[in-house]
Structures are given as C-alpha cells and as structure tokens.
C-alpha positions in Angstrom: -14.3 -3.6 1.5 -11.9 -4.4 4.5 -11.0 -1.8 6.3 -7.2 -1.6 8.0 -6.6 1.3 10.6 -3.3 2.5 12.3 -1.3 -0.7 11.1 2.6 -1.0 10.4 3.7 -3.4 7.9 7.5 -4.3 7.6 9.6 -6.3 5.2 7.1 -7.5 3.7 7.4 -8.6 0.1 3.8 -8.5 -2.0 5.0 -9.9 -5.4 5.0 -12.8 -3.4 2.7 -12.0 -0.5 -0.3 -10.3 -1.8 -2.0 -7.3 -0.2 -5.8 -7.7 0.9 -7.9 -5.4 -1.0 -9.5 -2.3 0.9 -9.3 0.8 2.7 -5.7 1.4 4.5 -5.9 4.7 6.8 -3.1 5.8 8.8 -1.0 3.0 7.9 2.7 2.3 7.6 4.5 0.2 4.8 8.4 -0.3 5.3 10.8 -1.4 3.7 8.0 -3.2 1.6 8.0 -4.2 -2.0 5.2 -3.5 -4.2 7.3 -3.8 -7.8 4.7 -4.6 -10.2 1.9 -5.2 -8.3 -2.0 -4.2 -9.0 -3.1 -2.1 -6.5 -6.5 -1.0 -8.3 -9.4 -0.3 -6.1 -7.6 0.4 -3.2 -7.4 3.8 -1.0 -4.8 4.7 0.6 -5.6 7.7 3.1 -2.5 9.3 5.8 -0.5 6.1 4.8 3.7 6.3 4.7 5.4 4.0 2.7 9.1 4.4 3.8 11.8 3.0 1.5 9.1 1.1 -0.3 9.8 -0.3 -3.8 6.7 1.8 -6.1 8.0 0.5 -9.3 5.6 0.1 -12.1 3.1 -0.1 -9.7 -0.6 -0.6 -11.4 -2.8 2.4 -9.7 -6.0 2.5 -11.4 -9.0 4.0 -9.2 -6.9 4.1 -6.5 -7.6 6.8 -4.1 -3.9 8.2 -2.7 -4.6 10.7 -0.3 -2.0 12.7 1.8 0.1 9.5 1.4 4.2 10.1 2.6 6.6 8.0 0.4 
C-alpha cells in the first residue's frame, strides 16, 4: 500500500480524478470533492479535509483516525 506523508491537495475534483489507494498521514484535502466516491481500504490518520465535499462517500474498512473535517 502507498504510503503519502505531510501532503496538501487542493481543488482537486476525485469523481473525475481518482485518489490512489493507501495510507494518507498528516495530510491536507481542500476544497476537494469526494461526492460519491469509494474510499474503502484506505486510512486516513491526522488528515484535514477543509471544505471538502463528504457526500455519500463509500467508507468501508477505512481507518479514520483523528481526521479534522
């Protein structure tokens, strides 16, 4: 699994652009949207996602730990 450390990703939109499975730690998502999108299997650990679209978001086995939305 891919791990991603202390990144910051902005505008970005993922129904469209999809993210890469794996390990996000200490990461920043803004202004990002996820509407939809299957985020199964991924961990999400110290990660902020600031005025992110979350809607109907699939989260199954996905670890969210001390995540800030």
């Amino acid at each position: 699994m891919q791990l991603y450390q202390d990144q910051q990703f902005e505008n970005i939109d993922y129904t469209i652009n999809f993210l890469s499975k794996g390990e996000y730690e200490n990461c920043s998502f803004i202004n990002c949207n996820f509407s939809s999108t299957d985020l199964s299997h991924f961990t999400f650990i110290d990660c902020l996602f600031e005025n992110s679209n979350l809607s109907l978001v699939k989260i199954s086995n996905t670890i969210l730990r001390d995540i800030k939305i």
